[in-house]
C-alpha positions as CSV (number, residue, x, y, z in Angstrom):
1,X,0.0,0.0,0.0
2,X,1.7,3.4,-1.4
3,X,0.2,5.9,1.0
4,X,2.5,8.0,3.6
5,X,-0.9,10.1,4.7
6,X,-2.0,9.4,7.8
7,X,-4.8,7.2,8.8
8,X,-5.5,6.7,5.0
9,X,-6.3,3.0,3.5
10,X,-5.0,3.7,0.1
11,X,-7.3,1.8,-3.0
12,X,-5.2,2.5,-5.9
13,X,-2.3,1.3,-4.8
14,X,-3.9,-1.5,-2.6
15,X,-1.6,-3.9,-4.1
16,X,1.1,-1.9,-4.3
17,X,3.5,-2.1,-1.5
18,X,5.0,1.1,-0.2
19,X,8.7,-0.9,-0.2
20,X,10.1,-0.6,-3.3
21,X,11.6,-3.8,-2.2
22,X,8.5,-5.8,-1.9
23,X,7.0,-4.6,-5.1
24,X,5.8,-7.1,-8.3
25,X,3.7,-7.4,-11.0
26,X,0.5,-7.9,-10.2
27,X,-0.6,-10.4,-13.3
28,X,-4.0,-11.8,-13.7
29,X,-4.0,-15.0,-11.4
30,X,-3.1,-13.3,-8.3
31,X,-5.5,-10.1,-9.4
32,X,-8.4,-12.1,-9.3
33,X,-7.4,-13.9,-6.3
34,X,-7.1,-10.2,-4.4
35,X,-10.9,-9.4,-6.1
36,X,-9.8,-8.2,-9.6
37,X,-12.5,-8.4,-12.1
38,X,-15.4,-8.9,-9.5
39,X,-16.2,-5.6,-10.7
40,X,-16.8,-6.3,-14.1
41,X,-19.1,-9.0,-13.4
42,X,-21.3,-6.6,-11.7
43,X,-21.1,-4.1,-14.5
44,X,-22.1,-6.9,-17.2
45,X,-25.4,-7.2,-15.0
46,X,-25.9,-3.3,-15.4
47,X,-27.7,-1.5,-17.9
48,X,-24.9,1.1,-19.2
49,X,-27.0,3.9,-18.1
50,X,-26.6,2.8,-14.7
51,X,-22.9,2.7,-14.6
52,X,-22.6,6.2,-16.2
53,X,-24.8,7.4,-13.6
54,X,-22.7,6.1,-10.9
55,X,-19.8,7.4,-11.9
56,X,-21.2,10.8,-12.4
57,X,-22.7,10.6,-9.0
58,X,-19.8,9.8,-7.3
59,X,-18.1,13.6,-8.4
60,X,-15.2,11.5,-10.6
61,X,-13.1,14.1,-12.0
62,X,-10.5,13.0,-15.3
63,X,-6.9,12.5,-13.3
64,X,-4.8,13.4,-16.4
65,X,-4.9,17.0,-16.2
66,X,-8.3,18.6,-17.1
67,X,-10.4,17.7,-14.7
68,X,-13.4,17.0,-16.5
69,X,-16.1,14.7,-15.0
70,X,-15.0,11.6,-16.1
71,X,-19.9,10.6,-16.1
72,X,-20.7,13.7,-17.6
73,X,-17.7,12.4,-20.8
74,X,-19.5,9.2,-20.9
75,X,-22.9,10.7,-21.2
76,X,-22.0,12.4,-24.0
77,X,-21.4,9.0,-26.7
78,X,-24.3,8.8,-28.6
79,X,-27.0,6.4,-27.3
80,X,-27.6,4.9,-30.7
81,X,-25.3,3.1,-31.8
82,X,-24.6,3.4,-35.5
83,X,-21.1,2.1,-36.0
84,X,-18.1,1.1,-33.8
85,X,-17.6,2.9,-31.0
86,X,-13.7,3.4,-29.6
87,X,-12.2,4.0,-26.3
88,X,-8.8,5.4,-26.4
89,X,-6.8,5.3,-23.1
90,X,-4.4,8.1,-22.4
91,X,-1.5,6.4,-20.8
92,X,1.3,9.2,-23.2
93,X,2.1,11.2,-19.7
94,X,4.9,13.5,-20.9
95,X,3.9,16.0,-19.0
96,X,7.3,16.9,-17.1
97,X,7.4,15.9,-13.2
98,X,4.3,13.3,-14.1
99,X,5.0,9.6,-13.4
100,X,1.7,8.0,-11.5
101,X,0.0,6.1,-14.7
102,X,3.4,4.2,-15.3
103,X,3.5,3.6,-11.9
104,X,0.2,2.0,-12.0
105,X,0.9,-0.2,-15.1
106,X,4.1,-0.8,-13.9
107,X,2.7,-3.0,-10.8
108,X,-1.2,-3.6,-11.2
109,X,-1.9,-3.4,-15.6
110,X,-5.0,-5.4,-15.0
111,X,-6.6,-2.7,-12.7
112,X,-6.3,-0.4,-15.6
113,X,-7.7,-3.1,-18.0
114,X,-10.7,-4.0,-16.1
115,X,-11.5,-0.2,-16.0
116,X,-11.5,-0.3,-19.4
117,X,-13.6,-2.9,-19.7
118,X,-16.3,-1.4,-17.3
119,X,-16.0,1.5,-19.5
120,X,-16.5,-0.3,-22.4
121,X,-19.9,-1.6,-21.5
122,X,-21.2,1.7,-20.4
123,X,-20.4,3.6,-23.9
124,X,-20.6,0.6,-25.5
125,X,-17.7,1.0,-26.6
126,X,-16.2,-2.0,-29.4
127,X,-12.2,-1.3,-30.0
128,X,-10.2,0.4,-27.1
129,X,-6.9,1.2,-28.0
130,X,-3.8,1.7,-25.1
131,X,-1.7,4.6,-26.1
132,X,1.4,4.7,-23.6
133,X,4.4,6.9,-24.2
134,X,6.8,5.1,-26.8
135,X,9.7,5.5,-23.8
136,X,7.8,3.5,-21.5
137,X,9.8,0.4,-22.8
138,X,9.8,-2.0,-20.0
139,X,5.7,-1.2,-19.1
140,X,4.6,-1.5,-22.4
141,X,5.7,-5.1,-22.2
142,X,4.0,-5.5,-19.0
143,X,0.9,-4.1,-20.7
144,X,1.2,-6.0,-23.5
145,X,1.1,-9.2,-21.6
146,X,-1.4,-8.1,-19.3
147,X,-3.6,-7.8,-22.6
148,X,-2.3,-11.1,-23.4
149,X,-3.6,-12.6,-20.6
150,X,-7.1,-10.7,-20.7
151,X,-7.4,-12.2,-24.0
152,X,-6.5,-16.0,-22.5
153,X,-9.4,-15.6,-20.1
154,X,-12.1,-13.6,-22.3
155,X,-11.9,-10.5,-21.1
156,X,-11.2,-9.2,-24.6
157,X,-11.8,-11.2,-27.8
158,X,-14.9,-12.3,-29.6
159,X,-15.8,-14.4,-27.0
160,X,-15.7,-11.4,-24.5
161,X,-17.4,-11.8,-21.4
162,X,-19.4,-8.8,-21.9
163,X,-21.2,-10.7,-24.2
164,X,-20.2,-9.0,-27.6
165,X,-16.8,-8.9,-29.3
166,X,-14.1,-6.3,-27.5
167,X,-10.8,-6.1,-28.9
168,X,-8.0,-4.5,-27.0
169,X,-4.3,-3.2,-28.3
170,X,-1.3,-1.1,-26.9
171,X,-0.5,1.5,-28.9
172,X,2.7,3.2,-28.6
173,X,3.7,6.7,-28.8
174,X,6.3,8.1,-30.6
175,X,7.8,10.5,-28.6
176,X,5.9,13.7,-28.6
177,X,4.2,16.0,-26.0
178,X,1.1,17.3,-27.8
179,X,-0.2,13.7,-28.2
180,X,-0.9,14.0,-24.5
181,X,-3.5,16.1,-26.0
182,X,-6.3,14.5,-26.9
183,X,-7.4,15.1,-30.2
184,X,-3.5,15.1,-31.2
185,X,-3.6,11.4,-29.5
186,X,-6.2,10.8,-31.8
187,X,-4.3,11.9,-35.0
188,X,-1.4,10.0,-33.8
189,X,-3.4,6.9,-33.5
190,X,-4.9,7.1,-37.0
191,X,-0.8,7.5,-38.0
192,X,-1.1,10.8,-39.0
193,X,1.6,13.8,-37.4
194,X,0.3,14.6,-34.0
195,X,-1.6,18.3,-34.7
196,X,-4.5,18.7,-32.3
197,X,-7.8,19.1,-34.0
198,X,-10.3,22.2,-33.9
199,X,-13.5,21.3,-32.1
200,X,-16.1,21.2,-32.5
201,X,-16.6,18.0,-33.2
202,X,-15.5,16.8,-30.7
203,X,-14.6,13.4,-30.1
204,X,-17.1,11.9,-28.5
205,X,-19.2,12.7,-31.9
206,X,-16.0,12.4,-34.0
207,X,-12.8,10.7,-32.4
208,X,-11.2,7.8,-33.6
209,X,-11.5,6.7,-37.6
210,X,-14.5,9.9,-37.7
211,X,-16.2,7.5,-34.6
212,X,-17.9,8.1,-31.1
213,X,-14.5,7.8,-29.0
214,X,-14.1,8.2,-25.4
215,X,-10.4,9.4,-23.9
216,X,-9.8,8.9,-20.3
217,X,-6.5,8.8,-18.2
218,X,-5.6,5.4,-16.9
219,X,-5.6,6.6,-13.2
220,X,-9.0,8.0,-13.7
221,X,-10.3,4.2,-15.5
222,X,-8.4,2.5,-12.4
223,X,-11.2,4.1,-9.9
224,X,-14.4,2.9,-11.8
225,X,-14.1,-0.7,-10.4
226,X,-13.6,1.1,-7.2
227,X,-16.8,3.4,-7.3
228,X,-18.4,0.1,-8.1
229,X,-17.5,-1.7,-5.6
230,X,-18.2,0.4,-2.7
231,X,-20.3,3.4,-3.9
232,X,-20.5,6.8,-4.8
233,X,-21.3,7.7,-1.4
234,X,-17.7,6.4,-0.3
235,X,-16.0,7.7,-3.3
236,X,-17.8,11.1,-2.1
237,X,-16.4,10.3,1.7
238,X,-12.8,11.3,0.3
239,X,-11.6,15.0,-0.6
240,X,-13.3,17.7,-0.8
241,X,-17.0,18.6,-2.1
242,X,-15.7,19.7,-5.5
243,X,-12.9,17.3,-5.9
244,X,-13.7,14.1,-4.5
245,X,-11.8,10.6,-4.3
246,X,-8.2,9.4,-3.5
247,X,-5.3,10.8,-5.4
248,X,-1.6,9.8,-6.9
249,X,0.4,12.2,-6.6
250,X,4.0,12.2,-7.8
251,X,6.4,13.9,-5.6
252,X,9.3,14.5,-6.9
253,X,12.4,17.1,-6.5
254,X,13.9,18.5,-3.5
255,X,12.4,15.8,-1.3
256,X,14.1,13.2,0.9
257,X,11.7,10.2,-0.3
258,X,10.5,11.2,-3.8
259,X,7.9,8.2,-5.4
260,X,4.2,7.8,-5.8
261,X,1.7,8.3,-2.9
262,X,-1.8,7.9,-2.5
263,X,-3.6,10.2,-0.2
264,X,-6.8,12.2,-0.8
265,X,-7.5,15.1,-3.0
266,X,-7.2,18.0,-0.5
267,X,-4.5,17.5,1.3
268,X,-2.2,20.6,1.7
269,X,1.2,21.1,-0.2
270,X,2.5,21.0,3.4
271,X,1.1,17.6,4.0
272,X,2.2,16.4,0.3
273,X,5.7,16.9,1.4
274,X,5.8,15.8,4.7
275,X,4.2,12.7,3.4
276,X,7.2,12.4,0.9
277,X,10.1,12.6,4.1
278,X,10.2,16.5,3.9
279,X,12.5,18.8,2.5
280,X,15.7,17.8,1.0
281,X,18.9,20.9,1.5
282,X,17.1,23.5,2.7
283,X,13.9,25.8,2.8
284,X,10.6,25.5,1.0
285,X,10.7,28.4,-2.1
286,X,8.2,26.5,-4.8
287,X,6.4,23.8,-6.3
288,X,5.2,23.1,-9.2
289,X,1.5,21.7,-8.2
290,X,0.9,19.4,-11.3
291,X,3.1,19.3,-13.6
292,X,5.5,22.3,-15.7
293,X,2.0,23.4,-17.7
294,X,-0.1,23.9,-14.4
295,X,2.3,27.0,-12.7
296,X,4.6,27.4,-9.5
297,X,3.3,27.8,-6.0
298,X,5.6,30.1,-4.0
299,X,6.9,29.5,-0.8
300,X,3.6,31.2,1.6
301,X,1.5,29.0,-0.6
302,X,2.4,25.7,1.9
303,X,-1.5,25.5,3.0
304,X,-2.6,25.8,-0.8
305,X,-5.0,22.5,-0.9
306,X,-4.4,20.3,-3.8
307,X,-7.4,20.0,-5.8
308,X,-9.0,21.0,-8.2
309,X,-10.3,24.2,-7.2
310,X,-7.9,25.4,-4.3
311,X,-4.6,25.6,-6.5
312,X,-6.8,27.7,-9.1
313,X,-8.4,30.5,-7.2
314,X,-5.8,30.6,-4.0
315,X,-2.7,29.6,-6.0
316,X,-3.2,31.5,-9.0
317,X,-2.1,28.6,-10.9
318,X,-4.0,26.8,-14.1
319,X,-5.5,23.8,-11.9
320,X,-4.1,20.7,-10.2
321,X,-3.2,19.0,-13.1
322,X,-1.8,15.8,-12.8
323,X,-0.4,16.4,-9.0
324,X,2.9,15.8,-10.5
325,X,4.8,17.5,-7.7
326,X,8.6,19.0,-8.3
327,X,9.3,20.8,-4.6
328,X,12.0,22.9,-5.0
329,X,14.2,24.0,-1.9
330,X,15.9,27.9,-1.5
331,X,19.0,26.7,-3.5
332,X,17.2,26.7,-6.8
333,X,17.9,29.4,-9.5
334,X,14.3,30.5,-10.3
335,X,15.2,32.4,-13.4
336,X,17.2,29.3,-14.9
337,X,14.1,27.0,-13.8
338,X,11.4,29.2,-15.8
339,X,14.0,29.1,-18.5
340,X,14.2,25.2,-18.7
341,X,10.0,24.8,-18.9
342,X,9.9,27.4,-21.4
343,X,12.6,25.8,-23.5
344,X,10.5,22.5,-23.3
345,X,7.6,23.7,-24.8
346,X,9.6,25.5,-27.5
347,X,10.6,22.4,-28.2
348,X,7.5,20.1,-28.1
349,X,5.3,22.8,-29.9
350,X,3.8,21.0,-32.6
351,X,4.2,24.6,-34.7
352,X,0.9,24.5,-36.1
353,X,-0.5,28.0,-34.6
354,X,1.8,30.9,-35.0
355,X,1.3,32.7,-31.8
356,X,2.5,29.0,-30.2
357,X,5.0,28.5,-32.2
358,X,6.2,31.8,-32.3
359,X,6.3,33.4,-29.4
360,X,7.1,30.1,-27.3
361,X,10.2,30.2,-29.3
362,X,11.1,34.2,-28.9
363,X,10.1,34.0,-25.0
364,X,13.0,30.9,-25.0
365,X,15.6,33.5,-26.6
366,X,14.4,36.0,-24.0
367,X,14.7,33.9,-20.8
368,X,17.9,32.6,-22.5
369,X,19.5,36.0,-22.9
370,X,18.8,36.9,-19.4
371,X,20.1,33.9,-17.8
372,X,23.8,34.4,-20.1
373,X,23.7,38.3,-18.4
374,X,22.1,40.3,-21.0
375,X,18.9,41.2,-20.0
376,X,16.9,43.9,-20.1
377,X,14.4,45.2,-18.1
378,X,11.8,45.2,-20.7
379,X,12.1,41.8,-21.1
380,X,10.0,41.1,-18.1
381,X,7.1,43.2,-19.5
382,X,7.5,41.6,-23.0
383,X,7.7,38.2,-21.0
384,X,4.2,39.3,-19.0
385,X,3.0,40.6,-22.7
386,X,3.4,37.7,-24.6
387,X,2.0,35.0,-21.9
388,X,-0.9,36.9,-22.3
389,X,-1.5,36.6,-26.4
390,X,-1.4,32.7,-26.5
391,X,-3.2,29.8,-26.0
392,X,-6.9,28.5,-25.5
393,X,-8.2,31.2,-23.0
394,X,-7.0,34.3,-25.1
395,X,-8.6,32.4,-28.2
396,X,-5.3,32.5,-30.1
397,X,-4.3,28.2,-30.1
398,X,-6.0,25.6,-31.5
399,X,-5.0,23.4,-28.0
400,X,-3.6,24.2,-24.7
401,X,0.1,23.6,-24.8
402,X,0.4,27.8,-25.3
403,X,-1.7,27.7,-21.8
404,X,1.0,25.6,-20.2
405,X,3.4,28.0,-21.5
406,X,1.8,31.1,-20.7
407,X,1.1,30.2,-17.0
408,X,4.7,29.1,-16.0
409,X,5.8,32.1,-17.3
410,X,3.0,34.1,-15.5
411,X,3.6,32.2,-12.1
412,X,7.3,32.3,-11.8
413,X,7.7,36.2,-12.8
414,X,5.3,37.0,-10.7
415,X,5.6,35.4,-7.9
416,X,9.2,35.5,-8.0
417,X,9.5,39.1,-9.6
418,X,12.4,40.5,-7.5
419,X,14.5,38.1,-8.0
420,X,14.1,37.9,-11.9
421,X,14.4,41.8,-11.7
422,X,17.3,41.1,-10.1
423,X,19.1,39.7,-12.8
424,X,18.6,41.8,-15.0
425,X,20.4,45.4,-16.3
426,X,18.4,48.7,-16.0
427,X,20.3,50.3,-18.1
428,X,20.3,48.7,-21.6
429,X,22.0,45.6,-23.3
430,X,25.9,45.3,-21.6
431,X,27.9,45.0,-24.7
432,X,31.3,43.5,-24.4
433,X,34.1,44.7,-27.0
434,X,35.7,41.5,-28.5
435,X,38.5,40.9,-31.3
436,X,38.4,37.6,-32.7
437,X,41.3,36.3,-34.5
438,X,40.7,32.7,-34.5
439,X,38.8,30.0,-33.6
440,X,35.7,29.9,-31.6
441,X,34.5,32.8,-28.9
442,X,31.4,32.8,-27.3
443,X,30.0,36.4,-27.7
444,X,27.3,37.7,-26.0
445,X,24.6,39.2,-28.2
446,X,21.5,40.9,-27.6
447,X,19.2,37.8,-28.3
448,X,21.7,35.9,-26.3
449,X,25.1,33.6,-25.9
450,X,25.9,32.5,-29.7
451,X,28.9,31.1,-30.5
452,X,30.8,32.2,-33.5
């Protein structure tokens, strides 16, 4: 059990020892022996209505990032059914400081697939299709045989136990953050370049193939069995009103025991690191709450409470994210850390819109030529300025990797404003005279360090 919270039984990680020692695969024998896959039976006595009412009753919000309740997605697949019907599951997590869906597939695959599964019966859903990050080398084996095994006992197959044909495959990634997106997982999946669609429609009219698709997170799949099996009402028991349910968050950074823990949505940022063996070489000065795209928390933020709500209207950040935690302690450069997320999404833009793939790229040359020692005080206003011209909330992006940039950049200047004002010159660009005769000189420029 993966949970360092106080008096909490965790569920996710049930069979999931909080030893790293003591860890294993969980495959299907010993799943079913520990209750896997009673769930499903129930569900194949449901109508699907039911089950999609349960799960909107029991306040499940998506765990990969949105938010979104995970019913209300359901609801939304046609009722009448005119073709196949896909499920894709998100399992591409590149979104830096995010490692809680490989964790689960790493140890207990078949939770994920019996989610599915349960899924599949409420949206009658026919195909469902694994997409996990292309790095993920070693779980996309264990996933892979974890499918294998469904097969061997019916779960999947023409002779489902659901009583119709379901087929199942993994489907790997190929590298790229934007197919964490949803509609750009989609285009990757069809084996086109992963460029996010304009919605409408959206996918649950027109995902997969042009077909009724629904997208959902593994961690979110991995708590339908659970809702199930004990109720909304207990699902509801955990968190807060808004944000309800146990929670993985990933804690990693400046933290003495950095891993996966399970605890409830709510807790405090305080209470996430304590949880994780406390700080690691110092003070508390920032976290990032859930993952690079979501913003910083500063250091008087430590009773900000992780969910869905409290990190957005108290923290001034985009949301909770994935409750991918990096703590950083009072050693960290701030500047140099705003410069590394910024560079990672000038990177993984897909370049399709211009204000994205633009001024993604010029804030990088910024940030870089104030971390080499040429900034200039205008750069922090043009920084300010441009996070405010992209992404899905000024209407300027087709998807909301611009958002991710926008708010990192928002969070850390503003919350860390003197020291960013610090390193930079009030007086201009500082020029330094140099004569080059021969070879290669690194000569600071006004759009940075080039070498010549």
């Amino acid at each position: 059990m993966t949970s360092g919270y106080p008096g909490f039984e965790p569920v996710l990680t049930t069979r999931i020892p909080l030893q790293e020692s003591e860890r294993k695969i969980v495959w299907y024998d010993e799943y079913v022996r520990t209750g896997g896959y009673e769930q499903l039976k129930k569900a194949i006595k449901m109508a699907p209505d039911e089950i999609t009412k349960l799960v909107t009753d029991s306040g499940l919000r998506g765990r990969g990032g949105a938010g979104f309740s995970c019913g209300q997605k359901w609801s939304f697949i046609p009722k009448e059914k005119k073709g196949l019907h896909y499920l894709a599951v998100n399992g591409d997590e590149s979104e830096p400081g995010t490692f809680k869906d490989r964790y689960l597939i790493d140890y207990d695959p078949h939770q994920t697939l019996e989610g599915c599964a349960i899924c599949s019966i409420a949206t009658q859903v026919d195909v469902i299709y694994l997409f996990i990050r292309g790095e993920y080398h070693r779980q996309i084996k264990v996933l892979e045989k974890a499918v294998h095994e469904a097969y061997e006992k019916n779960i999947f197959g023409k002779n489902s136990v659901i009583g119709r044909p379901l087929e199942c495959y993994v489907h790997k990634g190929a590298g790229a953050y934007i197919c964490g997106e949803e509609t750009g997982l989609l285009e990757a999946l069809e084996g086109k370049r992963g460029w996010p669609r304009i919605k409408p429609p959206f996918p649950a009219i027109a995902g997969a193939f042009g077909r009724p698709t629904v997208i959902n997170n593994v961690e979110t799949l991995c708590c339908v069995p659970w809702i199930l099996e004990r109720g909304a009402e207990w699902f509801k028991s955990m968190g807060t009103k808004s944000s309800p349910g146990p929670k993985l968050y990933g804690m990693s950074g400046h933290v003495n025991h950095p891993g996966v823990y399970e605890a409830p949505l709510g807790i405090t940022l305080q209470e996430s690191i304590d949880m994780s063996g406390g700080m690691k070489g110092g003070r508390h000065k920032g976290s990032i709450c859930g993952g690079i795209s979501m913003g910083v928390l500063g250091p008087n933020e430590l009773d900000i409470k992780l969910d869905f709500d409290d990190v957005r209207f108290r923290g001034g950040c985009l949301g909770l994210g994935t409750a991918g935690m990096i703590v950083m302690n009072d050693k960290t450069d701030m500047v140099s850390a705003l410069r590394n997320c910024v560079r990672f999404y000038s990177h993984e833009s897909c370049g399709q819109c211009t204000p994205c793939r633009e001024g993604s790229h010029w804030m990088r040359k910024i940030l870089d030529r104030i971390v080499d020692g040429g900034g200039r005080q205008k750069d922090l206003d043009m920084l300010l300025e441009l996070e405010k011209t992209q992404g899905i909330m000024p209407g300027t992006t087709i998807c909301g990797l611009a958002d991710g940039t926008a708010w990192v950049t928002r969070t850390f200047i503003n919350k860390y404003y003197d020291e960013f004002s610090a390193r930079v010159q009030p007086d201009g660009v500082k020029t330094v005279k140099l004569t080059i005769n021969a070879g290669r000189s690194n000569v600071l420029t006004p759009m940075g360090s080039n070498t010549r």
